[in-house]
C-alpha positions as CSV (number, residue, x, y, z in Angstrom):
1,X,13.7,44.5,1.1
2,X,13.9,41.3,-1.2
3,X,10.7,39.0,-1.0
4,X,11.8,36.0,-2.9
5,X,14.2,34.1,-3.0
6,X,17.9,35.0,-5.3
7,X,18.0,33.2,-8.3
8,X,19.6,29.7,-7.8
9,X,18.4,29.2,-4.1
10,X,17.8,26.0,-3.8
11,X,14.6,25.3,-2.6
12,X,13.8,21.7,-1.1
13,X,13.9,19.3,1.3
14,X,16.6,16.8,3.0
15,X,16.2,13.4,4.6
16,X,18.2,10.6,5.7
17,X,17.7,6.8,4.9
18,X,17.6,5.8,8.2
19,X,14.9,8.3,9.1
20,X,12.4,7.6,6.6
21,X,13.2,4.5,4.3
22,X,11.6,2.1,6.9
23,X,11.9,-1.7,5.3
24,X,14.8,-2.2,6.7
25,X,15.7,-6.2,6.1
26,X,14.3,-5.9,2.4
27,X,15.4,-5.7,-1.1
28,X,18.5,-7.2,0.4
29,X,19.2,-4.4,2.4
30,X,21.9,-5.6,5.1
31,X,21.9,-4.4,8.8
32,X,23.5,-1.1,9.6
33,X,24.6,1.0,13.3
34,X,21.2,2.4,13.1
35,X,19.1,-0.7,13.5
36,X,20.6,-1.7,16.3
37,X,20.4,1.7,18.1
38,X,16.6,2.0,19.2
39,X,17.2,5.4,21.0
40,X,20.1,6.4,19.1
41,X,23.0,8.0,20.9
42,X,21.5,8.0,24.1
43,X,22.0,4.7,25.0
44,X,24.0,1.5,24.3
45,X,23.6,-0.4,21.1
46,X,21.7,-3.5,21.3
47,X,23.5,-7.2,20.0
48,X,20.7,-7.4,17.4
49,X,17.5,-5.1,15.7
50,X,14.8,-5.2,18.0
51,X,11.2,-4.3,17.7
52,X,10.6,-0.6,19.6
53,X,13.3,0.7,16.7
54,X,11.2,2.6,15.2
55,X,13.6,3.6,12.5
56,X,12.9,-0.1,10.9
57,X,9.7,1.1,9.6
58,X,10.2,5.0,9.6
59,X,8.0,6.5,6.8
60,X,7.9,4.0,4.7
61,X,9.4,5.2,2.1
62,X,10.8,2.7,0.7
63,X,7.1,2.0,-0.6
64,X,5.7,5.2,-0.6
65,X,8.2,7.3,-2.2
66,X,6.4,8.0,-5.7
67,X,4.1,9.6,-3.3
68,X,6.2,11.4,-1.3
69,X,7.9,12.9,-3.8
70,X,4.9,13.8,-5.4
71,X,4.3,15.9,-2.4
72,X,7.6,17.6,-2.6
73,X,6.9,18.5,-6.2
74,X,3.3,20.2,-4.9
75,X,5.6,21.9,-2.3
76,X,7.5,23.4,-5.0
77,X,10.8,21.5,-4.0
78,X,13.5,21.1,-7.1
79,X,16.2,20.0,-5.1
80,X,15.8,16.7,-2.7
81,X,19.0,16.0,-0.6
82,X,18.9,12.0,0.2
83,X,21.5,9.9,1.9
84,X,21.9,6.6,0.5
85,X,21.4,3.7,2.8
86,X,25.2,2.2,2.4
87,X,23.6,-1.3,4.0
88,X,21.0,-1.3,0.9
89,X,23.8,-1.3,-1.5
90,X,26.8,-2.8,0.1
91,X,24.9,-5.0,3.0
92,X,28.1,-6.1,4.8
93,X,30.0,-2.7,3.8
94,X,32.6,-4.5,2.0
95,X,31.3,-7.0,-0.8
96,X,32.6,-6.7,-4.4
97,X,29.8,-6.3,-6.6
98,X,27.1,-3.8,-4.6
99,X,23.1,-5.3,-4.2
100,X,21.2,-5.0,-7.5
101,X,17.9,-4.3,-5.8
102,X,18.9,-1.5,-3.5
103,X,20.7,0.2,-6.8
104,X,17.3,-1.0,-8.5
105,X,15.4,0.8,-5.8
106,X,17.4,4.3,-5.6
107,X,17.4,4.5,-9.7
108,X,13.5,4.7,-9.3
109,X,13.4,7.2,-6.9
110,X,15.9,9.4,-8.8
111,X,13.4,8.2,-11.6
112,X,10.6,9.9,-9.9
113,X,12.5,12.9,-9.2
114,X,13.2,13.6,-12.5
115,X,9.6,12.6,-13.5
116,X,8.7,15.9,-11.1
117,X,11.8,18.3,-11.9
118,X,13.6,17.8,-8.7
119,X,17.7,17.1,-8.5
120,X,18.5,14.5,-6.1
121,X,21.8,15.6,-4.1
122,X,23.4,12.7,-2.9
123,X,24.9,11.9,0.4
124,X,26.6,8.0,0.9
125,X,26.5,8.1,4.8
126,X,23.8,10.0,7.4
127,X,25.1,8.4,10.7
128,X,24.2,4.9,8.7
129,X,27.2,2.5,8.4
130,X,27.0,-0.8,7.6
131,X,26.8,-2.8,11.0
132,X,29.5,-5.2,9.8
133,X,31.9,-2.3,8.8
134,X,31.1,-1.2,12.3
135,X,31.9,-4.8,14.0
136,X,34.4,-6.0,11.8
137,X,36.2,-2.6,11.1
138,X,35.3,-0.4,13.6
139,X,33.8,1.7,11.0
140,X,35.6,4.9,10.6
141,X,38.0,4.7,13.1
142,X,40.0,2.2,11.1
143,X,42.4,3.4,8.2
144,X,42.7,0.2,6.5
145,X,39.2,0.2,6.2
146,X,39.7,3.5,3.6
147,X,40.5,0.3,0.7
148,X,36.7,-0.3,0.7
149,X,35.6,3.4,-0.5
């Protein structure tokens, strides 16, 4: 009986933006279905963010990530499977030119990744779209909004 892992298993960790990032109305970051949805799923979403969301501070990773993925590295992690907050990049969903600071933000933490050996895999959505996609579009449900990928 094998008592490692083949070689190329991936060994690491995932997370998802809305989970963890926390600061969720900086570096330009624009609303998204997630900070308006306190309890998630389970019940309606409310007209605007409000304050027992606990997702709007989450882990703070948004500040903390150096360490956190320090922490990974001591964990042996060398893969780290992320989601992109959309809203930190595109804050309405479909603007022209994407936010410099939220692509400012993600370089450094695939920055620090590589500083520790670990691959990013990317994901673009974790349950996170933009809140005026979802509004003005009604998100994925709508074909025409496919023009803005």
């Amino acid at each position: 009986m094998a008592t490692h892992f083949p070689d190329g298993f991936l060994w690491g960790g995932a997370t998802a933006a809305n989970q963890l990032e926390g600061a969720y109305l900086e570096g330009g970051k624009g609303l998204s279905i997630q900070d308006v949805m306190p309890q998630g799923i389970m019940t309606p979403p409310t007209a605007e963010p409000t304050p027992d969301n606990l997702k709007h501070v989450g882990i703070d990773f948004y500040h903390r990530y150096a360490d956190d993925i320090a922490l990974f590295a001591e964990m042996g992690f060398k893969v780290f499977r992320i989601s992109i907050g959309w809203s930190r990049i595109f804050p309405n969903g479909d603007e022209e030119t994407p936010n410099e600071e939220g692509l400012a933000f993600y370089d450094r933490v695939f920055d620090e990744c590589a500083k520790h050996g670990i691959e990013p895999l990317v994901t673009i959505s974790h349950y996170e779209t933009p809140l005026g996609l979802a509004r003005g579009y009604n998100g994925w449900a709508n074909r025409g909004a496919d023009r803005l990928l």
